[in-house]
N, C-alpha and C positions, 0 to 999 in steps of 0.2 A: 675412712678418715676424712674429718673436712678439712677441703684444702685451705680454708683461712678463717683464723681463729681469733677475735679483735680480744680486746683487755683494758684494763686502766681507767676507764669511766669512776664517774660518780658525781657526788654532789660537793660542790667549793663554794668558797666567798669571792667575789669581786675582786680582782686583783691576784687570787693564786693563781697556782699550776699546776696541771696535772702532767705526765705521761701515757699516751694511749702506746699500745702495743700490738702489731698484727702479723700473727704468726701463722708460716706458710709450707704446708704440706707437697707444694708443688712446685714447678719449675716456674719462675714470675721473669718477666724482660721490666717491666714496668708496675710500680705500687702505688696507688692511688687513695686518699682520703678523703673521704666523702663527707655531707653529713646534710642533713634534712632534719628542721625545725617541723611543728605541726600547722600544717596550713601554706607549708613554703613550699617553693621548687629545691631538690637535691644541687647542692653546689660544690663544687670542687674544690678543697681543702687546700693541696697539697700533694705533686708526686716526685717520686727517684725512680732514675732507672737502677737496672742491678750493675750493669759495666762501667760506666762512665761515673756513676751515681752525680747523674745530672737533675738538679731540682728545679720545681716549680711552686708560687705559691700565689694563691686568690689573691687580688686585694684587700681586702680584709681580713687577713691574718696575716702580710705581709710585717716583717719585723720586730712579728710576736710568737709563732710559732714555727719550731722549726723541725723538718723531715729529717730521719737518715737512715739507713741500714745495716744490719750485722749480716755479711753475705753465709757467714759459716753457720749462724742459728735460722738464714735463711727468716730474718725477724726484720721487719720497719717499724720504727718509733717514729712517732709524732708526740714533738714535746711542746706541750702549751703553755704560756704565759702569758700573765696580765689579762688574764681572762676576764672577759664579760657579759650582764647577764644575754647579749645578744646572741653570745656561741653556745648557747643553749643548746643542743639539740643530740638529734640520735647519730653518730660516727660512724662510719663503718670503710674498710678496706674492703680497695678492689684492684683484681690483676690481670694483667695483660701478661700473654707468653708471648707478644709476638709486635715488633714494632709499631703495626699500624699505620705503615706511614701516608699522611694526609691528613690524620686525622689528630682530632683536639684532644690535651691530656685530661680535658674535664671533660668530655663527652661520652656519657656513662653508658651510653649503648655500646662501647668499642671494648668494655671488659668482658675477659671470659670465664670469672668470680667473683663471688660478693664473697665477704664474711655474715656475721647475722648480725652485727652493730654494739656498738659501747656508749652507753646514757652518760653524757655531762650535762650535768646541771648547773647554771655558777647564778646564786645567789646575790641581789645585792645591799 
């Protein structure tokens, strides 16, 4: 079974929304959303933790896109709005079983899963 299974991609116009979905076969402390353009460095979307469900978000989707979690389907949504062509890119979730403490919620070497990514494309 893979432990995380992303969703919701596609192709929009300028100004929609989509919802991404990443759904998890395993035990998560922390879910993370990623995403890498062609040509760019992976940048950190967006995370919750499972207990507190304390979030974080980039600057650059601050106030447009927001994380949260259904703890019983064991599912984190990332709902996007007001999308633009710049959030282009490939999405993907990642998780942490285990605090990490020290370490950055965007710093992609501290996950212990990837999903295999969801294409938004937002047109403009």
């Amino acid at each position: 079974q893979v432990p995380l299974v992303e969703s919701g991609g596609g192709s929009v116009q300028a100004g929609e929304s989509l919802r991404l979905s990443c759904a998890a076969s395993v035990y998560t402390h922390r879910v993370t959303w990623f995403r890498q353009a062609p040509g760019k460095e992976r940048e950190g979307v967006a995370s919750i933790t499972t207990g507190s469900h304390f979030t974080v978000y980039g600057d650059s989707v601050k106030g447009r896109f927001t994380i949260s979690r259904d703890n019983a389907k064991n599912t984190v949504y990332l709902q996007t709005a007001s999308l633009k062509p710049e959030d282009s890119a490939m999405y993907y979730c990642a998780a942490r079983q285990s605090p990490r403490y020290g370490s950055q919620w965007h710093d992609s070497g501290t996950y212990d899963y990837w999903g295999q990514g969801t294409q938004v494309i937002v047109s403009s």
